[in-house]
C-alpha positions in Angstrom: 0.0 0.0 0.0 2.8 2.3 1.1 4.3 1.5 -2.5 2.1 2.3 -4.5 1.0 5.8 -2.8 4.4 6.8 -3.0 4.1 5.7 -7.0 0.9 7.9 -7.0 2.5 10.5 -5.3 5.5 10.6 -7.6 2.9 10.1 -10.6 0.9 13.3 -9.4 3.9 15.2 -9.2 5.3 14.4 -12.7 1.8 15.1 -13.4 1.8 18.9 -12.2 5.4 19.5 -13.4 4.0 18.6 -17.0 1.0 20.8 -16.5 3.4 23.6 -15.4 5.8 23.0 -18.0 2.8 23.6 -20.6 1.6 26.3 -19.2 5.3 28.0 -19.5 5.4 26.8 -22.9 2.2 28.0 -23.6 2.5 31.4 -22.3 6.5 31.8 -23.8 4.5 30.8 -27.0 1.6 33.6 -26.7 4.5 35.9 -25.8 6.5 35.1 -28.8 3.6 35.2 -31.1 2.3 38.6 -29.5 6.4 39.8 -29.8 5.7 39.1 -33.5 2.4 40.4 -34.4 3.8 43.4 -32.9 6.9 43.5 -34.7 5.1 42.6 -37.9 2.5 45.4 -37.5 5.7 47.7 -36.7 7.3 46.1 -40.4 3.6 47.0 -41.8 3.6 50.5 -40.4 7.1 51.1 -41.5 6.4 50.1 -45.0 3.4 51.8 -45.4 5.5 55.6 -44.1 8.5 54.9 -46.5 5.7 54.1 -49.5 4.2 57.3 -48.2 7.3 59.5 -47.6 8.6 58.0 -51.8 5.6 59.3 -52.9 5.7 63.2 -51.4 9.4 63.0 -52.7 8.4 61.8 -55.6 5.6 65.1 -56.0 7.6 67.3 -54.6 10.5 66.5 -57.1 8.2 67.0 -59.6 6.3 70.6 -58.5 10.1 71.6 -57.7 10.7 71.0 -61.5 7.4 72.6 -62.2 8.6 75.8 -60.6 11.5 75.5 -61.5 10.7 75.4 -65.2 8.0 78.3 -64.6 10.6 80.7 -63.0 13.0 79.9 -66.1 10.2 81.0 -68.4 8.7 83.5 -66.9 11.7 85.5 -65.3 14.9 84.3 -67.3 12.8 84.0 -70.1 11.2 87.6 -70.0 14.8 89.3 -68.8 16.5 87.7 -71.9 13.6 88.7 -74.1 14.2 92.3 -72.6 17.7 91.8 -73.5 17.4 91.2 -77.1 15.1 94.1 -77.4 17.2 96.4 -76.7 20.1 94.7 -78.0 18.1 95.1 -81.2 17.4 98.6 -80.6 20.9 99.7 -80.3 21.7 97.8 -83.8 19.4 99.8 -85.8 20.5 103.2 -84.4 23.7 102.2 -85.2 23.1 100.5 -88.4 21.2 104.7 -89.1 24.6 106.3 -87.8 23.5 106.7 -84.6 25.3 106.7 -81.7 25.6 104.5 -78.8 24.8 106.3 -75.7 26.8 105.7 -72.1 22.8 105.5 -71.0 21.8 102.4 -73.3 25.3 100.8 -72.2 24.0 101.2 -68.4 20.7 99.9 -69.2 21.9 96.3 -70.4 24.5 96.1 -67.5 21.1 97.0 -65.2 19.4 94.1 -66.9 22.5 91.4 -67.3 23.4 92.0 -63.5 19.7 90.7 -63.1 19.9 87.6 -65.3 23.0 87.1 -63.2 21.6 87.6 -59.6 18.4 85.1 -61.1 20.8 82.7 -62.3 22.1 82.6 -59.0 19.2 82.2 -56.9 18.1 79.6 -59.1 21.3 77.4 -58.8 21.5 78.0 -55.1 18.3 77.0 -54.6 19.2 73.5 -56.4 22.6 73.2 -55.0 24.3 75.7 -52.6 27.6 77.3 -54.4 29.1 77.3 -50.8 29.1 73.7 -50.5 31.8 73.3 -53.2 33.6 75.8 -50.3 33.6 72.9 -48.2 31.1 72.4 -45.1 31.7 75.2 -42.4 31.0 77.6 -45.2 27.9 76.2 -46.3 26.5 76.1 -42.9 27.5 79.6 -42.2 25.8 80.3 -46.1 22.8 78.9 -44.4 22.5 80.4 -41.0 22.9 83.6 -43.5 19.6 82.6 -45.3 17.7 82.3 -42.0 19.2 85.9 -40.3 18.0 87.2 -43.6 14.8 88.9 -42.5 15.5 89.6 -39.2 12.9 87.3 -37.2 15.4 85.0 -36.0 18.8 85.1 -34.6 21.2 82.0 -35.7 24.7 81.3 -35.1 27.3 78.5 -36.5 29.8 76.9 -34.8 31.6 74.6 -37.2 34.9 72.8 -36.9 37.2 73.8 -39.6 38.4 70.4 -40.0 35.0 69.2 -41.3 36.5 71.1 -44.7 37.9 68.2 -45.8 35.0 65.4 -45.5 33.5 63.9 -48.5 31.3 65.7 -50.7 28.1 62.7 -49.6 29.0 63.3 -45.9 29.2 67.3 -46.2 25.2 67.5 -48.5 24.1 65.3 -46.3 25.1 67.0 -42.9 23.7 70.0 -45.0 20.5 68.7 -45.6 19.0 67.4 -42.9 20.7 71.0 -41.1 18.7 72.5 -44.0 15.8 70.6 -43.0 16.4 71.3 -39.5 15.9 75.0 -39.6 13.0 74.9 -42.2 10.8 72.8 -39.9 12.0 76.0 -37.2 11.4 78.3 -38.9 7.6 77.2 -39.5 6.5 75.7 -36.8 8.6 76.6 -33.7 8.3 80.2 -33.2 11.8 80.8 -31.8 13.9 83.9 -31.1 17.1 82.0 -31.8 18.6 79.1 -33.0 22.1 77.4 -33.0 24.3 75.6 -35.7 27.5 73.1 -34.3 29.0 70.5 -36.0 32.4 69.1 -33.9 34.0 65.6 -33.4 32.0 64.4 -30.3 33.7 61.1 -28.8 34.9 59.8 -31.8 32.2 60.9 -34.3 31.3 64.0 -36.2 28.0 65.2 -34.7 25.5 68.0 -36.0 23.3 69.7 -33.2 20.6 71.9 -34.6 18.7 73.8 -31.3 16.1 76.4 -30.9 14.3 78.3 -28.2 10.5 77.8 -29.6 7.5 76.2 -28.1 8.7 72.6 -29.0 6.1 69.7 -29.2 4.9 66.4 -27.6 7.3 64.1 -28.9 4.8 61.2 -28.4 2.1 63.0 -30.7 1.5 61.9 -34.0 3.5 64.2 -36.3 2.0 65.6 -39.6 3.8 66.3 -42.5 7.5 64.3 -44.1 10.1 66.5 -42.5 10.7 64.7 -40.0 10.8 61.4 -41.9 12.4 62.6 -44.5 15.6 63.1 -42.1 15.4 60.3 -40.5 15.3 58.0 -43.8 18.6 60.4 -45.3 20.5 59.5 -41.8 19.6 55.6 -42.1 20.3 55.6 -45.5 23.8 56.9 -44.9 24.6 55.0 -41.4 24.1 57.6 -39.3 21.7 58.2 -36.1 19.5 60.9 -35.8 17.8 61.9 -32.2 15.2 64.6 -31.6 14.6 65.7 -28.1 11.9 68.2 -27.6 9.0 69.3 -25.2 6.0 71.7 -25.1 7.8 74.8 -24.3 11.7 73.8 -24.0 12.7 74.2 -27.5 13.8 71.3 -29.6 17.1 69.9 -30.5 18.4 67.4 -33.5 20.7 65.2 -33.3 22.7 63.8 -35.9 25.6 61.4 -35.4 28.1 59.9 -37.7 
């Protein structure tokens, strides 16, 4: 008798280890399965952003070529047609005997020096000139751009030393600064914002801080900025952090 209720006894207690041992099986497998779902809802939600973010690049490319091509025809085009006007003007007179007056030659400086200045802004709105000056100078171009009308104090402090990096490394260190300050300019209401790019514990780093109201970084955020600078960091290796808060300003980020 004693036998066999120590048998039962030891029976019972394999008996509960195997129910235990299922139930840690089956809960490590609704864990795992949950881990997944999640992680392939995350994959999902990914996708469908990048699909998202392709196509605004894809129309913006396009209504930048659109303006592009308008500005060309209706500003280039019109100052050249001006141009050949007068250009034609002065050949008559002269083919009559007339003279050419110091005036006319003034008047087709006024109006190449403006074909020149357009030419300009239409180029450094592609590509700035000052990144072929290396990157501290295209930064400085920048925070230049932004002091322009006054609403908004910006200051650079670039090591020298960042001259020399690749042509990749330097646009894209410039965009995504670029990028930076547009989304401060319209959206965070700041007095003043600040430019460094140094060698921070063995990597090149690129902080971009403002003063404005800041935002909930938790909050679903509207438009491709945002995206678009994190895809251009990723795509190039590098990390890009935003810390922000509802009144304490904003700061990006990016490490490389």
């Amino acid at each position: 008798m004693a036998s066999w209720t120590r048998c039962a006894f030891v029976a019972r207690l394999l008996e509960g280890r195997t129910i235990r041992g299922r139930r840690r099986r089956f809960v490590k497998r609704r864990a795992l399965e949950a881990a997944i779902t999640e992680r392939t809802a995350e994959l999902e939600r990914s996708r469908h952003a990048l699909r998202e973010l392709g196509d605004h690049n894809a129309r913006a490319l396009e209504e930048q070529r659109t303006q592009l091509s308008r500005e060309l025809h209706d500003e280039l085009g019109q100052q050249l047609a001006a141009l050949r006007m007068e250009l034609c003007f002065l050949a008559v007179r002269t083919d009559d005997g007339g003279r050419i007056e110091r005036a006319d030659v003034d008047e087709l400086l006024v109006h190449a020096d403006a074909l020149v200045a357009s030419v300009r802004r239409l180029v450094s709105g592609l590509r700035p000139a000052a990144l072929d000056a290396g990157l501290p100078a295209a930064l400085q171009w920048l925070a230049s751009e932004i002091r322009r009308d006054g609403s908004m104090a910006c200051t650079v402090d670039c090591d020298r030393s960042s001259a020399a990096l690749p042509g990749e490394v330097a646009s894209t260190v410039f965009r995504i600064a670029q990028e930076s300050l547009t989304n401060v300019r319209k959206h965070a209401r700041a007095r003043r914002v600040a430019i460094s790019f140094a060698r921070v514990s063995g990597s090149w780093e690129l902080l971009v801080r403002d003063d404005g109201v800041g935002f909930d970084l938790a909050a679903p955020i509207e438009g491709y900025g945002l995206m678009g600078m994190k895809e251009r960091a990723r795509a190039f290796g590098a990390t890009l952090s935003i810390e922000s808060g509802p009144t304490q300003g904003t700061s990006v980020s990016l490490r490389l």
